[in-house]
Every structure is written in structure tokens, then in C-alpha cells.
N, C-alpha and C positions, 0 to 999 in steps of 0.2 A: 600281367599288365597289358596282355595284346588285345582284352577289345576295353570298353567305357562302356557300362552297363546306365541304364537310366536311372535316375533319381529324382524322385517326387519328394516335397517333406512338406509336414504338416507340424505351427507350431501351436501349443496349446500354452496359449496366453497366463492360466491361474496356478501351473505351475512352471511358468517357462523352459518346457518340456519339447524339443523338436523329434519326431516320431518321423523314419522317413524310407519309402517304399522305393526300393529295387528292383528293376524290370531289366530283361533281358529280351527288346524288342522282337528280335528275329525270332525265339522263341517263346518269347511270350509266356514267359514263364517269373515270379516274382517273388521277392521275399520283404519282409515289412518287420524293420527294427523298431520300439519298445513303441509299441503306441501306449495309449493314455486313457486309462477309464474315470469319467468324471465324477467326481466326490464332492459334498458340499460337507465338509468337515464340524459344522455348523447344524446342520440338521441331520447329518446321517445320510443321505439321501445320494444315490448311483445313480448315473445316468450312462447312455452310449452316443450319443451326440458326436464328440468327435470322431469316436473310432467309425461311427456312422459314415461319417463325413469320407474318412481313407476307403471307406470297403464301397463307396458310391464311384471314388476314383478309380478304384481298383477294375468296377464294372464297365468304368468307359475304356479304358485301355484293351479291355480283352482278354487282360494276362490271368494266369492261372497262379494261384498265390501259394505255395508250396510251403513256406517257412515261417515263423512268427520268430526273430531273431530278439532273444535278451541279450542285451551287455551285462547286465548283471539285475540284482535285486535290488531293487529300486527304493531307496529310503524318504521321494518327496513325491510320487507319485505312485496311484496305485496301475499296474498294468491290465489293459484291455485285454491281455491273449487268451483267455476261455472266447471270450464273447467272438472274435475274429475267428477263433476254431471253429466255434459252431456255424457260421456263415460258409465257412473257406473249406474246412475239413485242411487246413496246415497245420503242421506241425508245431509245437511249442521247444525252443531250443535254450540252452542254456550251458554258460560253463559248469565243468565238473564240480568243479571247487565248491557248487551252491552245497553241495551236502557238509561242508563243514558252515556254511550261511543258515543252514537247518541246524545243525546241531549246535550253534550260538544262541538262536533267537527261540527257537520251539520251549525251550523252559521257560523263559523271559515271560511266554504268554500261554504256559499249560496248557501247550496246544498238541492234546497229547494225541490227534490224528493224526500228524505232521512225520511221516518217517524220514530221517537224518539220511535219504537213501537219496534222492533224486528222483523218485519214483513218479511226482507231483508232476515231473516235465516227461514232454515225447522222447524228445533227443538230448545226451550229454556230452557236449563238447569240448575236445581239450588241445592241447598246444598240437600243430603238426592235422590236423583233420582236415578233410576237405567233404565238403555234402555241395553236393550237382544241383545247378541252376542255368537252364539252356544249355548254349554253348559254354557260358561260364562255369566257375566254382566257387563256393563260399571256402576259404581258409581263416583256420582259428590261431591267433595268438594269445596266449594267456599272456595278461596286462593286471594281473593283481597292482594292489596297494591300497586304492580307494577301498574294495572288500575283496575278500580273496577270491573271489567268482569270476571277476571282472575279466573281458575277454574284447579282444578286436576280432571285427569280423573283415578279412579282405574280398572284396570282390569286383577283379577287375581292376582297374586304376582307382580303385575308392576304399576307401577304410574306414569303420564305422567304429567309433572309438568311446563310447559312452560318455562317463563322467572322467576321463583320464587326462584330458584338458580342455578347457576353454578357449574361446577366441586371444589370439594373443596381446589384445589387449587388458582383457581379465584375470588370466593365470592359470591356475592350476586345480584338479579337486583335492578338496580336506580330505584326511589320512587318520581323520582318530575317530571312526566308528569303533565296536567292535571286529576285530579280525583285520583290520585294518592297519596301514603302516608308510609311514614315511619315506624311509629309506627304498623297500619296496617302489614305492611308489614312482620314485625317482627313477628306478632303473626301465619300468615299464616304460615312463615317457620318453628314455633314451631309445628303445627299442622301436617304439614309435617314429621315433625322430631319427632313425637309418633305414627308414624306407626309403626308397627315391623322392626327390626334391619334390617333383611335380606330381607324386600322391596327394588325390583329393579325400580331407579331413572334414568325416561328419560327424557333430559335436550330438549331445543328448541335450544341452541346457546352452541357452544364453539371456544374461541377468544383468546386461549392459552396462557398459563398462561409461566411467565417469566421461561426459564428452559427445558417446556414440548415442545418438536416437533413433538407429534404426537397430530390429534385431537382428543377428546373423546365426548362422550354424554350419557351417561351411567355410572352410582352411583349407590350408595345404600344408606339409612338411615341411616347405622352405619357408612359408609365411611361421609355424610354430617354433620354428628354432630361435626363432627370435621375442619367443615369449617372455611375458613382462617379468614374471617369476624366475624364469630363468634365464635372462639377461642378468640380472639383477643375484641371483644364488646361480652361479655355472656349475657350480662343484657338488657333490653330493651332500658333504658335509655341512655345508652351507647354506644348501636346500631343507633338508632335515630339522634344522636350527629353525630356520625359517616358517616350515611348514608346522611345526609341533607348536612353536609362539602363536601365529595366527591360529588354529584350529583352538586350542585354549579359550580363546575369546570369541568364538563363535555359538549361535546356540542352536540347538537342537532344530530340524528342517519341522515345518509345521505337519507334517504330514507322515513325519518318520513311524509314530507308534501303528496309526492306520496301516499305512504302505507295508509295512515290513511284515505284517504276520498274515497279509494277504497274498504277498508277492512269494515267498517260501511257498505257500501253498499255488506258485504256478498259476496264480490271479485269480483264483476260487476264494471265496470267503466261507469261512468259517461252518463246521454243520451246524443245524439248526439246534437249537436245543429243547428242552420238553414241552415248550410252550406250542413249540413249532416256527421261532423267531431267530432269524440270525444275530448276532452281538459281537461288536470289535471289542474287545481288552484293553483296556488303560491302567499297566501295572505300574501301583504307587510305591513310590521311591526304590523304584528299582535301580534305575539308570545316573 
């Protein structure tokens, strides 16, 4: 916690997605958590636009971009981090756990390229690790519940915390994907929530909360203790209850079937097949 690393974040409006770039000014060195490759769900159709946008930032800084940091596998957007690799030559990071995230979904969509290995990413990180950034360091807490992969990244007074919770006005993330779990879930955001008070929390999503017109992605520990969900469920048991009702009545993220058999593969799509054309999978009545 002894220095405050910089942070840039970019949000990406169509899936209210905030992607946000870690600089270690003295040395000039940087890491960029889950940016966003843009998908027109509608036509098929990719673009780099935004992630354009961070790697234009990235050049006016100076910094040298070392890490493409996942939180996890991303079920409403699909991730940028091939495209940032091939600009940057960083690395693609990711918690361990994604290999049972592979070995969930790789049937799902006969994606029989896909090795249940983790092999798709550079680096696999897990509870206790530390990967060098300047004078700082990237430290990993495994934060399952949302999917088992799920991981916070510390770096420096700031915590990069995925979908593990919202602004505290909003709540909390849903727990009934696949691999996914309530109770878990609970405990991760506890762990969260004994970092020091004045630890700055960087959210992946903000979907604005009844009231709030402006977006945010950015907390603290002492502001999330005091979350709506959990003011409201303090107890685990309670929570639990609460999260399993709500998630029930939720429906599928419009972007889950896309996202997920792209992001397994470490943000590559799919090989071509004999025509010579790529093709996303839409498995009927699977799920």
C-alpha cells in the first residue's frame, strides 16, 4: 500500500463495461484490466474502436504496457486482449481457476480447440502471486463466486475487483452462472471488505443504480461496507437467500453466448472453418 499507482479507466457505454489502465509513473510501466472488444450482436460484426481508444492513451503516457489483466471470463462482453497483445506484445493474465471455466463451457459449444488447460492465456494466476510492475506489484486474490476464475488484482492502494461488487448503491454480482455460487460469493466480498478502509475499489460494470445519473466505477472499502445488499443481508445465510431469489429472476446477459466461447479462448474467436469463415455458436436449448 506504500505507493498509488495511476489509473485511467475507459467506460464502454453498450455494455457498461469500465476497462481501466494502471501506470506506475516513475516507471513507466503499465497494466490494463479487461478492456472491451466491440460486437454489434446484431450483425456479427467486431470492431477495435474502443480498445483503440486505451492503446492511443497508453501512447501519450509513455508507459510501457506489460499486462492485459482479466478478472475473470467475461459473460457480457467480449475481451480485447489478443488485439492489445498484438500492439503492446503484453501479456494476457488470468486466474487459475479459468481452466475449470474451460472445462464448463468448451462442450457447451463443441469447441473442441479449446484445451480445459489454460494454455489460451500467457500467465495463470492464483491466490498469494505477485507479477512486477515498476516499483510496484500486481498481487492476486482469488475472489470466486461470481465464476470460479474470478480474482482481484492489488496493486498498490487500489484493487481491481471485477464483477465481485457494484457501486454501493447497486449491490452485488449474480452467483448462478455455471460454476458459480452464492455462498462463495459471500465470502469473497468479505475478503474484500478487510482490506483497509481507504482501499480504492475498481468496479468492471456500472448499470446505475435508481436515482444516480451519472456513471461511476470507482469505491472504496469503507464506502462498500456499506452496501445496499449487504446492509440489507449482513449474514451469510441471509445473503444467500437473497442472492439465489434475485438471480432466479434475472435473465441471461445479452451478450453471454457470444462472450463466453470467445473469452475461454483468451479473446480469440473461433478457427475458421472450411469455407474459410469464422462462426459464433448459438447452442439450442442448452442452457
Amino acid at each position: 500500500m506504500s505507493h498509488a499507482p495511476r489509473v485511467m479507466s475507459f467506460f464502454h457505454a453498450p455494455t457498461a463495461t469500465a476497462s481501466h489502465l494502471v501506470i506506475d509513473p516513475a516507471a513507466r510501466e503499465a497494466a490494463l484490466v479487461d478492456p472491451v472488444l466491440d460486437f454489434d450482436v446484431k450483425s456479427g460484426r467486431t470492431a477495435t474502436r474502443s480498445a483503440d481508444e486505451i492503446l492511443a492513451a497508453i501512447g501519450e503516457t509513455g508507459a510501457r504496457l506489460r499486462y492485459v489483466l482479466e478478472t475473470h471470463a467475461h459473460a457480457d462482453h467480449l475481451t480485447a486482449a489478443p488485439h492489445v497483445q498484438e500492439r503492446t506484445g503484453a501479456k494476457i493474465v488470468i486466474g487459475a481457476n479459468i481452466r475449470e471455466v474451460q472445462r464448463i463451457f468448451a462442450p457447451l459449444f463443441n469447441a473442441s480447440d479449446v484445451k480445459p488447460d489454460g494454455s489460451a492465456f500467457d500467465l495463470l494466476v492464483q491466490e498469494g502471486d505477485r507479477l512486477p510492475l515498476g516499483r510496484l506489484h500486481i498481487g492476486v486474490l482469488h475472489t470466486p463466486g461470481h465464476t470460479p476464475a474470478c480474482v482481484t488484482y492489488l496493486i498498490g492502494d487500489a484493487a481491481f475487483i471485477g464483477d465481485t461488487l457494484f457501486m454501493p448503491d447497486y449491490g452485488t454480482a449474480r452467483a448462478d452462472f455455471p460454476g458459480g455460487d452464492a455462498a462463495t460469493l459471500y465470502r469473497s466480498i468479505q475478503r474484500i471488505l478487510s482490506l483497509p478502509a481507504q482501499t480504492r475499489l475498481f468496479l468492471c460494470h456500472d448499470y446505475l443504480a435508481e436515482g444516480r445519473e451519472e456513471h461511476c466505477w470507482e469505491s472504496t472499502v469503507a464506502a462498500e461496507r456499506g452496501n445496499v445488499h449487504l446492509r440489507r443481508h449482513p449474514d451469510e445465510t441471509s445473503f444467500v437467500a437473497f442472492r439465489k431469489a434475485r438471480d432466479a429472476g434475472l435473465e441471461m446477459p445479452v451478450l453471454l453466448l457470444p462472450s463466453i466461447q470467445v473469452n475461454i479462448r483468451a479473446g480469440r474467436l473461433p478457427p475458421a472453418e472450411d469455407d474459410g469463415h469464422v462462426y459464433l455458436k448459438l447452442p439450442v436449448d442448452r442452457l
